[in-house]
N, C-alpha and C positions, 0 to 999 in steps of 0.2 A: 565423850561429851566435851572435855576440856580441851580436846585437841583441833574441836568445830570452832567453838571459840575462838582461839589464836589461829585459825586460820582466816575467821569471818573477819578478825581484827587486821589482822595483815594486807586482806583485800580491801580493805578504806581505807588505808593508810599510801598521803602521799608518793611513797614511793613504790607502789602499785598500779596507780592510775594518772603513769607521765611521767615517772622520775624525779628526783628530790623536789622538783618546782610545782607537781601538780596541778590544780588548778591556774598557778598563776601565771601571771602573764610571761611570756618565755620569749616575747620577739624584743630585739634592742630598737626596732625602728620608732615603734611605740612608745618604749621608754623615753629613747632621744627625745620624741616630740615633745610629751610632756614634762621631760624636765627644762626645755628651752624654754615651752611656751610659760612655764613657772619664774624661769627667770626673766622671759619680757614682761611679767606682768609685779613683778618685786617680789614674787614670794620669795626666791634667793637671789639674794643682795650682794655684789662685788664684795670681795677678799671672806665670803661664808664660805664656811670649812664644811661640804659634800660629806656625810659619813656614811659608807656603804652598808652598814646592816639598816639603818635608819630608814635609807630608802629602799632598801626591800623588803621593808613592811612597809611602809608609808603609801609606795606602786604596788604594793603586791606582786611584787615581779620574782623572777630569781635571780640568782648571785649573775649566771654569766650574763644575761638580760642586761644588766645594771653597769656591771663591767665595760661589757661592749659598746653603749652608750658615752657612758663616761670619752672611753676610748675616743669614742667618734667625737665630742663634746671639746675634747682635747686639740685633736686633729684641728678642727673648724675655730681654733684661738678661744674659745668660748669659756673654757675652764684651763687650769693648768694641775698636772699630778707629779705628787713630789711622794719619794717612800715612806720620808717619816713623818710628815703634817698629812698629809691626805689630798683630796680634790679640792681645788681651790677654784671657787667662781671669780676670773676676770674680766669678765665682758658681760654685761647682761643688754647692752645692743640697744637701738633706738624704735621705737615706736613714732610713728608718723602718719599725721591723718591722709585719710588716703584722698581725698582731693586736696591738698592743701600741701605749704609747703613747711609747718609747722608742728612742733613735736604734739603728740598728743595727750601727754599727761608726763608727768616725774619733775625732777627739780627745773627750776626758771633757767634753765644752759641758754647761752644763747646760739643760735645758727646762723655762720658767716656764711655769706655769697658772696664770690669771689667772681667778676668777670676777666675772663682767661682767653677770650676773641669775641669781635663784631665787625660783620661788613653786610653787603647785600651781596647774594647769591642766586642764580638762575631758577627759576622755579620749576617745580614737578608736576607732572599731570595730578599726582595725590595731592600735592601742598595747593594748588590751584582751585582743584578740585573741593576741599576740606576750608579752603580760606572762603571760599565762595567770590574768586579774583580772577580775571582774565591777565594779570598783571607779570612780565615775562622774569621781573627782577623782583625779591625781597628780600627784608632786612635778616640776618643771622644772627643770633646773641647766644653765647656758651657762656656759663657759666658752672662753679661749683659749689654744694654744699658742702659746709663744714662746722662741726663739732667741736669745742675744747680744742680746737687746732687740730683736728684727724677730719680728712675728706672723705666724707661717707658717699656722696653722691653726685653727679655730671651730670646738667642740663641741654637739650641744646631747643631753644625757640626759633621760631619761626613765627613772622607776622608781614603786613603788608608795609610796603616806603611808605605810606601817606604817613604813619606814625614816626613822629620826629625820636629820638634817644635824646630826652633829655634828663637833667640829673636827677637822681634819687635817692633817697638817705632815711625812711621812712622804715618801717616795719614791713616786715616783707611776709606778710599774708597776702595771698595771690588778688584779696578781693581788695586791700589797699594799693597791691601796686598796679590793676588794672585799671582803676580810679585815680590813681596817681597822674601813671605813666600813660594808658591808653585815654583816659577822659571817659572810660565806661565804666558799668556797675556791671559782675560777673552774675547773669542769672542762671546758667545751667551750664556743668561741665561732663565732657564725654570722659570715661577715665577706661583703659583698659591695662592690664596689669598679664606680665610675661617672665618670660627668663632666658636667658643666653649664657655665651661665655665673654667673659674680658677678652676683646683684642689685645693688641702690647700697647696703645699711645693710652686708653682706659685704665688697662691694671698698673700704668707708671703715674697715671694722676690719682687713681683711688688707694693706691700702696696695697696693692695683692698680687698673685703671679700669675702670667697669663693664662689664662684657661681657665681662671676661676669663676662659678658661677656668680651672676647679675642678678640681679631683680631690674627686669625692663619697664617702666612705668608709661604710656602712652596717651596725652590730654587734649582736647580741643575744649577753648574757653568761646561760649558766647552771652552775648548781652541780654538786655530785657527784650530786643527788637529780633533777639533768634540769630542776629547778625556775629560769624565766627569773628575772635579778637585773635587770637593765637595756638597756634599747635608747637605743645611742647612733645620733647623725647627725655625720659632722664632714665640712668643709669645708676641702682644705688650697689652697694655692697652686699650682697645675702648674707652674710657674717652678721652685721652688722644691724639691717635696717629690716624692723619689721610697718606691713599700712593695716591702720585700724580703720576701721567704718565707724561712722556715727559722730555724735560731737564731740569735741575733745575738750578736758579738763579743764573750764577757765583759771582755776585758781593757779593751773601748773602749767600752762601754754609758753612756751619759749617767746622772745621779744627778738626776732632776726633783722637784721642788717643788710643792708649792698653794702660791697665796697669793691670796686675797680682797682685793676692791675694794670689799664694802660693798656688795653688788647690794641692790634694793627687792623688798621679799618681805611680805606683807600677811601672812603670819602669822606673821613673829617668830621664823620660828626660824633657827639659828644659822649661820653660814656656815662655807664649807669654807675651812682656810686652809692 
């Protein structure tokens, strides 16, 4: 009889049904996620000290789960692990509305825009096409975003010559600088959202090494009249930058800037700043 017993006990005991980890979670991909998606949203806070039994109870995961995440967490700049302090979070990465070009929620940082070229350039059957332009030349504007002085992400616009470049110093929500800069109000944007790798002229202005994955972000802005203003391309850092849906934090919204670098422009006219 007592020997039914510790057997009946041995067979529900996790290490009968899976190995020390049992029921819990045993893939690190899952973990990774959730401890990123923890740290984009402040649960853990830059220089928080990671303690690995913690979070496996916390994930319910097991040790190598937890590890191999870490690992991967490590890899991607996200955390750093040291033998005798433990995992250290130093990145917990930006958040940004996903139509906009504005943080969407954490401290007031602000985000520089830096133009790095402008000129006009031959147009595409797509840019023609999407502009709603028969127009054989338009304007080019590259710019990049930047953080605390770390470039997280590469613009590049496209719109028609009839919009002159004139100066700008305003707050750089998209819906200000279309009203600004274009004379329109932004009623509805197309937004589609991808991924690549860094070419080498990308991963030398975003500071990553080539081949590192992108977050491709892809917009056409149009007005109240349905009429397209501009089709952007941006490039941010997948390290880095995560896009939220929905509205973003008033009280925490970033206050962004232009400021021009003097990009080479064959026709002279004026930069955004």
């Amino acid at each position: 009889m007592r020997e039914n017993v510790i057997m009946r006990e041995r067979a529900t005991h996790p290490r009968a049904v899976g190995g020390s980890a049992g029921n819990r979670n045993t893939l690190s991909r899952r973990v990774h996620d959730m401890l990123l998606a923890s740290m984009h949203h402040g649960i853990y806070a830059e220089d928080q000290v990671l303690v690995e039994d913690q979070l496996i109870a916390h994930l319910d995961a097991s040790r190598t789960a937890v590890r191999e995440a870490l690992r991967k967490l490590a890899d991607e700049g996200v955390v750093e692990r040291h033998p005798r302090s433990g995992t250290i979070v130093v990145n917990t990465g930006v958040r940004i509305a996903l139509e906009d070009i504005r943080l969407a929620d954490g401290p007031p940082d602000e985000m520089d825009i830096v133009i790095t070229e402008q000129r006009t350039v031959p147009s595409t059957s797509l840019l023609r096409t999407r502009l709603s332009t028969s127009d054989r030349r338009l304007r080019m504007v590259e710019n990049t975003f930047a953080l605390k002085g770390a470039v997280i992400g590469i613009r590049t616009a496209y719109f028609r010559c009839s919009f002159e470049a004139v100066s700008y110093d305003g707050r750089a929500a998209m819906s200000e600088v279309a009203a600004r800069f274009f004379g329109r109000t932004v009623s509805r944007i197309d937004t589609s959202i991808g991924a690549t790798t860094a070419d080498a002229r990308t991963a030398r202005i975003l500071g990553i090494a080539e081949g590192s994955a992108v977050v491709v972000r892809n917009q056409t802005f149009y007005d109240f009249h349905e009429r397209p203003i501009q089709i952007a391309f941006d490039h941010y850092r997948a390290d880095r930058v995560t896009f939220v849906h929905g509205r973003p934090s008033t009280a925490a919204v970033a206050s962004p800037h232009l400021h021009a670098t003097g990009g080479q422009d064959p026709e002279r006219h004026r930069p955004l700043r």
